[in-house]
Jmol script that loads the backbone (N, CA, C; Angstrom):
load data "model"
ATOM      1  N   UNK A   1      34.470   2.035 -34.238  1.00  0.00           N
ATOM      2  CA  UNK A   1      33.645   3.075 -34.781  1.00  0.00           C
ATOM      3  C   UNK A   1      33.247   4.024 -33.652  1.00  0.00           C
ATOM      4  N   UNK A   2      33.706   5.254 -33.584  1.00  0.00           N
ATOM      5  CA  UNK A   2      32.903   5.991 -32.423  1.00  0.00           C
ATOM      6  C   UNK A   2      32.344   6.421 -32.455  1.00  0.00           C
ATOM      7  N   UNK A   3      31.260   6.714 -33.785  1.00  0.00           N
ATOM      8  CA  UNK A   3      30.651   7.497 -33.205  1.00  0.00           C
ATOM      9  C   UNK A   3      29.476   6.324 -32.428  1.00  0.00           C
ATOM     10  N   UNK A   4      29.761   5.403 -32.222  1.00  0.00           N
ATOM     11  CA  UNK A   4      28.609   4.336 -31.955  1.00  0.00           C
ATOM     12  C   UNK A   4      28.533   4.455 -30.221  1.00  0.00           C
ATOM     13  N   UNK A   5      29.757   5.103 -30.192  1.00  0.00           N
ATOM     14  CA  UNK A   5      29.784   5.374 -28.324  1.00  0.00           C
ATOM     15  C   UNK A   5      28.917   6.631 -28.031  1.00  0.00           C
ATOM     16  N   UNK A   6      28.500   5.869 -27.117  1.00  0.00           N
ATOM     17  CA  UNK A   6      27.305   6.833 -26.057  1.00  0.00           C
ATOM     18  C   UNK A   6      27.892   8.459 -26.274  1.00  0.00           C
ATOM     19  N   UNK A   7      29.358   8.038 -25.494  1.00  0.00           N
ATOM     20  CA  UNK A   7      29.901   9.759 -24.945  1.00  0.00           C
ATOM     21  C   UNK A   7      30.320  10.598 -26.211  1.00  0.00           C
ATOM     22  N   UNK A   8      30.424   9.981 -27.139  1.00  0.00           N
ATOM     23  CA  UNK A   8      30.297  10.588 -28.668  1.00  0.00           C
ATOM     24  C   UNK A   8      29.206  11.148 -29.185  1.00  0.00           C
ATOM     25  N   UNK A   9      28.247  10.485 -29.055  1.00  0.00           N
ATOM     26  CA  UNK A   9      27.003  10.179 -29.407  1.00  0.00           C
ATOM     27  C   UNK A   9      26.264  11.864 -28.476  1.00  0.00           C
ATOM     28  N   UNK A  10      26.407  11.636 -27.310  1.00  0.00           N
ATOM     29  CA  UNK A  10      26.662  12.692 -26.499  1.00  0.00           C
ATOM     30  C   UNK A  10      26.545  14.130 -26.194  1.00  0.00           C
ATOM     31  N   UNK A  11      27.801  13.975 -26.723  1.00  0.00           N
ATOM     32  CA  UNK A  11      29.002  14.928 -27.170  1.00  0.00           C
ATOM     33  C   UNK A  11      28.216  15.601 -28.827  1.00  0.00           C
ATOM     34  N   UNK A  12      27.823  14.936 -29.501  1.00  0.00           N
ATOM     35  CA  UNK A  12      27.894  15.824 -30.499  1.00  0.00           C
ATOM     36  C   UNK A  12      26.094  16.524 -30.599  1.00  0.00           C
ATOM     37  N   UNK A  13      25.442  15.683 -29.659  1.00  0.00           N
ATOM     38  CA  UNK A  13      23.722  16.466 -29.491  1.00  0.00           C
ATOM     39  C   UNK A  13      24.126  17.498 -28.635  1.00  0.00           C
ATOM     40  N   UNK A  14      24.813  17.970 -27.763  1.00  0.00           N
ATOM     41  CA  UNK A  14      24.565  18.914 -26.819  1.00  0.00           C
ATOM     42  C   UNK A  14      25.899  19.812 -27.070  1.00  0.00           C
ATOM     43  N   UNK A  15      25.418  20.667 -26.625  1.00  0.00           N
ATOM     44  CA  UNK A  15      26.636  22.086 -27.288  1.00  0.00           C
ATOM     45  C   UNK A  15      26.706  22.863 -25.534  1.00  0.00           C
ATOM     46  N   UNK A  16      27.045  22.364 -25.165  1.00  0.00           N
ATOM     47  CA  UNK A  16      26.577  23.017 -23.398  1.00  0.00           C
ATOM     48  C   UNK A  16      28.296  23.013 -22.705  1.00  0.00           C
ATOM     49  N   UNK A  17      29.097  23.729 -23.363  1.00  0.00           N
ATOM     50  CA  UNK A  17      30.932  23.777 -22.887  1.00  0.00           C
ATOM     51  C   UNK A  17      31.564  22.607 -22.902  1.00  0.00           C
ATOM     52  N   UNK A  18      31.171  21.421 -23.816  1.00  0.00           N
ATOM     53  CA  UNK A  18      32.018  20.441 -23.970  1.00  0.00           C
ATOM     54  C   UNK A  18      32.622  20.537 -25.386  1.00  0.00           C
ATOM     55  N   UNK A  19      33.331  21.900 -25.508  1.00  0.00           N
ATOM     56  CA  UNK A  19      34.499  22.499 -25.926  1.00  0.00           C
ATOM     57  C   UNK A  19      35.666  21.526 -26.121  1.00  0.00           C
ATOM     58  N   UNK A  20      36.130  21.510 -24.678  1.00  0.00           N
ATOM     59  CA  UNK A  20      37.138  20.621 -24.185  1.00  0.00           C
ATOM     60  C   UNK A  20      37.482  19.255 -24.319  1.00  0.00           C
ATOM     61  N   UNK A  21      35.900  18.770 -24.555  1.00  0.00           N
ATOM     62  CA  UNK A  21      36.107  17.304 -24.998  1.00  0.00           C
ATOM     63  C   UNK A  21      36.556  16.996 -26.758  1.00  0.00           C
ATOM     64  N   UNK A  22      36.069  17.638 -27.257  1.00  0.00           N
ATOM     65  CA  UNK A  22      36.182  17.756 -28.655  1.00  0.00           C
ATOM     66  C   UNK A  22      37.828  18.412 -28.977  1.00  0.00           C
ATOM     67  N   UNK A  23      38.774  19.658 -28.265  1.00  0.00           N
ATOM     68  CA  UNK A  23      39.538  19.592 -28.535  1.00  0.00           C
ATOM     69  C   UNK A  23      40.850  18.947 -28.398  1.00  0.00           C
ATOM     70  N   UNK A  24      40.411  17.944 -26.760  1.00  0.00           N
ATOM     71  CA  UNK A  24      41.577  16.972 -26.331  1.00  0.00           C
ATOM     72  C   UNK A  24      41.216  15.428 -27.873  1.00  0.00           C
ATOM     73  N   UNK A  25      39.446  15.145 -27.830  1.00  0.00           N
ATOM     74  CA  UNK A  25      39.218  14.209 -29.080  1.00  0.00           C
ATOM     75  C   UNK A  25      39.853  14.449 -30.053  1.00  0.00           C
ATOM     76  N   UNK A  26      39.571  15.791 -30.579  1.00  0.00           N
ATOM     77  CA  UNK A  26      40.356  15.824 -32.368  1.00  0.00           C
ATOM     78  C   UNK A  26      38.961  15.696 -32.914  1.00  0.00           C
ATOM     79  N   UNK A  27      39.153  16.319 -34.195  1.00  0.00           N
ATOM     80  CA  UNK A  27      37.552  16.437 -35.555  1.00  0.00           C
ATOM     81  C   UNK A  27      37.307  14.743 -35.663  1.00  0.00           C
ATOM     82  N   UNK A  28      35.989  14.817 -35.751  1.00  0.00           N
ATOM     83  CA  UNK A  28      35.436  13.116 -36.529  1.00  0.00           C
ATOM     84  C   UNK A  28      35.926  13.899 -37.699  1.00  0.00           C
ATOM     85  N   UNK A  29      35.880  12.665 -38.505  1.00  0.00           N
ATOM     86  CA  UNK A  29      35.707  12.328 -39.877  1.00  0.00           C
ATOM     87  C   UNK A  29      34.218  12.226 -40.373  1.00  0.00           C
ATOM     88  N   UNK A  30      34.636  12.968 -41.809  1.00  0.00           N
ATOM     89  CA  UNK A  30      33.244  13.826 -42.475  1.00  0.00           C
ATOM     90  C   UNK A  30      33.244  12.983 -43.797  1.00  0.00           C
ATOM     91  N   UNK A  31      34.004  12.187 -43.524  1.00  0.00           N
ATOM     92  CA  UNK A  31      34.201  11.548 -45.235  1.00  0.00           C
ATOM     93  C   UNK A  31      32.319  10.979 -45.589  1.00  0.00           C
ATOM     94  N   UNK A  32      32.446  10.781 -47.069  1.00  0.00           N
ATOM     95  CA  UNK A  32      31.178   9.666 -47.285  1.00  0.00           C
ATOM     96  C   UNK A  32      30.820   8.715 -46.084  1.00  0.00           C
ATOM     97  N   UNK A  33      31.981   8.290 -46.048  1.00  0.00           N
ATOM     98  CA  UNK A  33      31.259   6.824 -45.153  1.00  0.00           C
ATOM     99  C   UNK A  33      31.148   6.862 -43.817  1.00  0.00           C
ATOM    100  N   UNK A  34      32.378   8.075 -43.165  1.00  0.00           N
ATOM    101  CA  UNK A  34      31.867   8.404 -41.716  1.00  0.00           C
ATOM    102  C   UNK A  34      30.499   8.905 -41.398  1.00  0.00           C
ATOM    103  N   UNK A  35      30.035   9.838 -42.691  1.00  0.00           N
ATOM    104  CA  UNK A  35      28.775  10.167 -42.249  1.00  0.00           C
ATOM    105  C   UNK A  35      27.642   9.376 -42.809  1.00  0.00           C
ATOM    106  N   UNK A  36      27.518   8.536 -43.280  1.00  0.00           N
ATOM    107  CA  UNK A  36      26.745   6.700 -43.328  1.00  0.00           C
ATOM    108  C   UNK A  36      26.874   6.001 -42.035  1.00  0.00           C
ATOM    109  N   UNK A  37      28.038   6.175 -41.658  1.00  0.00           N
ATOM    110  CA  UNK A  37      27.889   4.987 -40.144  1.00  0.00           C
ATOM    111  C   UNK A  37      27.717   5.876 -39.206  1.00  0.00           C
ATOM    112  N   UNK A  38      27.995   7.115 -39.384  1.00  0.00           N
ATOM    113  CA  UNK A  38      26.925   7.944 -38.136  1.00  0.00           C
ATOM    114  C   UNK A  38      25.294   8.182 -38.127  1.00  0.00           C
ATOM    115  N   UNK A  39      25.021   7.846 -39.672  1.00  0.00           N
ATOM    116  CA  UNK A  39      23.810   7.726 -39.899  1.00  0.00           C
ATOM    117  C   UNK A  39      22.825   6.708 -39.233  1.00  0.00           C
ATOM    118  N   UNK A  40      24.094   5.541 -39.559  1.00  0.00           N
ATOM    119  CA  UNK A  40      23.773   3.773 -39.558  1.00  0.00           C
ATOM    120  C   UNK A  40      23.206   3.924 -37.903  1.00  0.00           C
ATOM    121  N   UNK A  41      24.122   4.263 -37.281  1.00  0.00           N
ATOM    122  CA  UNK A  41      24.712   4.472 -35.788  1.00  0.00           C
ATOM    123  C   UNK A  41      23.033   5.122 -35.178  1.00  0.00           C
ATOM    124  N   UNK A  42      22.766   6.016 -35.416  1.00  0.00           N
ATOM    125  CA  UNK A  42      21.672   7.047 -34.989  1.00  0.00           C
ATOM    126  C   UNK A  42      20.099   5.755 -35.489  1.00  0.00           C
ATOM    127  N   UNK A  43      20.177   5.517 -36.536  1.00  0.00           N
ATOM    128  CA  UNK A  43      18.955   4.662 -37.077  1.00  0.00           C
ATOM    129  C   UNK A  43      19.197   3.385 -36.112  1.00  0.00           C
ATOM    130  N   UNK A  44      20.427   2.866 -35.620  1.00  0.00           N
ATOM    131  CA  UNK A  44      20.240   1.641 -34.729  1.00  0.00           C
ATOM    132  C   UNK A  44      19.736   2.075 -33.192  1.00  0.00           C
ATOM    133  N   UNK A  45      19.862   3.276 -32.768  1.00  0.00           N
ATOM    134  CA  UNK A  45      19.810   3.623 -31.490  1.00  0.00           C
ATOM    135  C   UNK A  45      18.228   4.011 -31.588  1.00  0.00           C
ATOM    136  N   UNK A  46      17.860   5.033 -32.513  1.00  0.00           N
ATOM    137  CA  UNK A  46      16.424   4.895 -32.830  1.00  0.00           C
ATOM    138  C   UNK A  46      15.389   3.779 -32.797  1.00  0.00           C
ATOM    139  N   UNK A  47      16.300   3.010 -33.528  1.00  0.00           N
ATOM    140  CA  UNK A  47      15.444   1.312 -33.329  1.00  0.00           C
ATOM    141  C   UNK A  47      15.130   0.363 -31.717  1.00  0.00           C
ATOM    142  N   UNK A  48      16.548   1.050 -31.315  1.00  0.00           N
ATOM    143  CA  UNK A  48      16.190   0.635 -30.322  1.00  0.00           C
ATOM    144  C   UNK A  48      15.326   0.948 -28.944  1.00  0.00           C
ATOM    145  N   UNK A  49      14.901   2.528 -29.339  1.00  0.00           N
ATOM    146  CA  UNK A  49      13.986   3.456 -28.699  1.00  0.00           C
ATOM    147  C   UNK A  49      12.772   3.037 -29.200  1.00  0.00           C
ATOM    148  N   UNK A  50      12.804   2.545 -30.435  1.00  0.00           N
ATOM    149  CA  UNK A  50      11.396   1.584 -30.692  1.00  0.00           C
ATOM    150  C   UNK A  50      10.662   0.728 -30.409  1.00  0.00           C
ATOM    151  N   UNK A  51      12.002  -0.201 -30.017  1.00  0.00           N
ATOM    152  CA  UNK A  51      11.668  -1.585 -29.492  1.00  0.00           C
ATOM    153  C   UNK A  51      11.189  -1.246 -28.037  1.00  0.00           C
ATOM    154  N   UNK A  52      11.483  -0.398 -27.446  1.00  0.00           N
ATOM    155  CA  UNK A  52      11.138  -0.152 -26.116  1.00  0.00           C
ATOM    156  C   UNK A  52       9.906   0.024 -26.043  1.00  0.00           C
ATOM    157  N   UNK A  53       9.460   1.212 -26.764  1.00  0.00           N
ATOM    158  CA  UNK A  53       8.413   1.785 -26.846  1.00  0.00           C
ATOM    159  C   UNK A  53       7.058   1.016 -27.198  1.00  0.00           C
ATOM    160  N   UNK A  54       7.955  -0.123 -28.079  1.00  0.00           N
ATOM    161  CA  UNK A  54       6.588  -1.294 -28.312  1.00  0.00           C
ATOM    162  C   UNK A  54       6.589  -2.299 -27.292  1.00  0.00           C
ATOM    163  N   UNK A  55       7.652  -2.412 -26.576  1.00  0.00           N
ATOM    164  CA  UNK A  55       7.450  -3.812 -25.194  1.00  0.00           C
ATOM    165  C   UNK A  55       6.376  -2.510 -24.419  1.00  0.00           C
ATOM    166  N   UNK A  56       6.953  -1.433 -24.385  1.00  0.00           N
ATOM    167  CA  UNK A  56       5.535  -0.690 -23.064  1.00  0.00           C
ATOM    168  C   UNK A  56       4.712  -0.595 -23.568  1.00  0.00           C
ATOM    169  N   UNK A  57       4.278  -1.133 -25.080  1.00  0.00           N
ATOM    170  CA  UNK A  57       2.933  -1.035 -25.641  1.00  0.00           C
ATOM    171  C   UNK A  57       2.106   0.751 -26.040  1.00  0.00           C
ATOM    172  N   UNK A  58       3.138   1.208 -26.456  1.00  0.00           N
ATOM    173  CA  UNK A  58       2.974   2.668 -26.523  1.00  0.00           C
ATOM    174  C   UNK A  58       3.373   3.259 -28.376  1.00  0.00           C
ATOM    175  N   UNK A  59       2.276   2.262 -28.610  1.00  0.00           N
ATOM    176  CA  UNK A  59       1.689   2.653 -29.798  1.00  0.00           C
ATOM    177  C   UNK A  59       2.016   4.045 -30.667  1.00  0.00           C
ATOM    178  N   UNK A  60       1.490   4.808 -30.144  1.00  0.00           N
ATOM    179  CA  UNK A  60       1.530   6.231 -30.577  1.00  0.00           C
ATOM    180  C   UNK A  60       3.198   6.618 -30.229  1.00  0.00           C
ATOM    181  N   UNK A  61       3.687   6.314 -29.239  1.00  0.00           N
ATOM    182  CA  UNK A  61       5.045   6.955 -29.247  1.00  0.00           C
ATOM    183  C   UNK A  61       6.177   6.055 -30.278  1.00  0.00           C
ATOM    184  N   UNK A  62       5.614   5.358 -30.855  1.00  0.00           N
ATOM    185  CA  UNK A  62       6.102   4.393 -32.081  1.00  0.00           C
ATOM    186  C   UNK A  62       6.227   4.976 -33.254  1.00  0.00           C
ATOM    187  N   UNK A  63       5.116   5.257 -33.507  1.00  0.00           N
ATOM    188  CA  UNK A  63       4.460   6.454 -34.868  1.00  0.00           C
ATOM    189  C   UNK A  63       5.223   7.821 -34.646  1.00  0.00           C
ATOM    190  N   UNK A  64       5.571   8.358 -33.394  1.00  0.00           N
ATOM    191  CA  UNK A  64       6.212   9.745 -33.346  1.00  0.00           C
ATOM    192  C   UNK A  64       7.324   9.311 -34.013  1.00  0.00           C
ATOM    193  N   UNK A  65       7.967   8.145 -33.477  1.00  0.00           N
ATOM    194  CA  UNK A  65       9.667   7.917 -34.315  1.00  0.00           C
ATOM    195  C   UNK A  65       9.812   7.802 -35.583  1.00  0.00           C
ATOM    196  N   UNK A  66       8.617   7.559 -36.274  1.00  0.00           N
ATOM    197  CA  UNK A  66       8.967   7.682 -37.996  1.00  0.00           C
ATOM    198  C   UNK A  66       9.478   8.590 -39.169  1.00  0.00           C
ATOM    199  N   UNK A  67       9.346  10.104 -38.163  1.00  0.00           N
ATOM    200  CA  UNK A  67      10.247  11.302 -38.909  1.00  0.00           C
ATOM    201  C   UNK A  67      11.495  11.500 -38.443  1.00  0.00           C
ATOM    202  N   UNK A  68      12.036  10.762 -36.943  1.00  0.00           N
ATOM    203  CA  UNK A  68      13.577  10.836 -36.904  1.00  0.00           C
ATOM    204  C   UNK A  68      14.118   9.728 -37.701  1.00  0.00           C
ATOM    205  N   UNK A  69      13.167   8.571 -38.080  1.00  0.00           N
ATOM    206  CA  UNK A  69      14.335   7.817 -38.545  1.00  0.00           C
ATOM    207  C   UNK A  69      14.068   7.670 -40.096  1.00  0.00           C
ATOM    208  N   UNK A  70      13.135   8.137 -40.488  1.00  0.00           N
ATOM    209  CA  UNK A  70      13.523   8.988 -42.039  1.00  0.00           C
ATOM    210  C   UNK A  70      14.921   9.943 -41.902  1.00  0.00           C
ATOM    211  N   UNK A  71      14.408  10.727 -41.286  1.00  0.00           N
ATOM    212  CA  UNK A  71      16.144  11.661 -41.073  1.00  0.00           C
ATOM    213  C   UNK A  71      17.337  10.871 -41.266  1.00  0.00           C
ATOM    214  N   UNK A  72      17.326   9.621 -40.958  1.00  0.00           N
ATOM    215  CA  UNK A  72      18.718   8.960 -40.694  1.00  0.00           C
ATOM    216  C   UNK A  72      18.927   7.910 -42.099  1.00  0.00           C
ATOM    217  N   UNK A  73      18.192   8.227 -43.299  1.00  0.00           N
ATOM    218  CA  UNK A  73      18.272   7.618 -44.859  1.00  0.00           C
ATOM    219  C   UNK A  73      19.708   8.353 -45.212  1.00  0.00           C
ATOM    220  N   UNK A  74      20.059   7.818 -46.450  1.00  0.00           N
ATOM    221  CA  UNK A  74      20.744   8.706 -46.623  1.00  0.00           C
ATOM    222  C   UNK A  74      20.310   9.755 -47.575  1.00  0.00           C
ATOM    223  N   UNK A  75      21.414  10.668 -48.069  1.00  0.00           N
ATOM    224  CA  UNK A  75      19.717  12.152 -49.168  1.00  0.00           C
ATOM    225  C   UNK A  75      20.901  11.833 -50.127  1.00  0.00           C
TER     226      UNK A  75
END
end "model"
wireframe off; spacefill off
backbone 0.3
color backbone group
């Protein structure tokens, strides 16, 4: 699954001339289910910005993450 890789992952938040990477890659896939497990993908990495955030005991930056990972339901 790639988009579960970092440099994918990457690659598709920042728009800064990585042009090049995307045209040697080739298009993701837009189907139903590619964009569910890119969903899936984003809500696990979120979670895991959570878990962090609660071992440093940082309460409030816990509560900020609850409107990105609504974002990552499906609509």
């Amino acid at each position: 699954m790639p988009e579960a890789d970092g440099t994918i992952r990457m690659a598709m938040a920042e728009d800064d001339g990585r042009a090049a990477f995307w045209e040697v890659y080739g298009r993701l896939d837009r189907s139903a289910a590619a964009v569910w497990r890119s969903r899936f993908y984003e809500a696990r990495h979120l979670g895991a910005i959570r878990l962090e955030r609660h071992r440093l005991g940082r309460a409030d930056a816990v509560r900020e993450s609850y409107g990105a990972m609504a974002g990552c339901s499906p609509s």
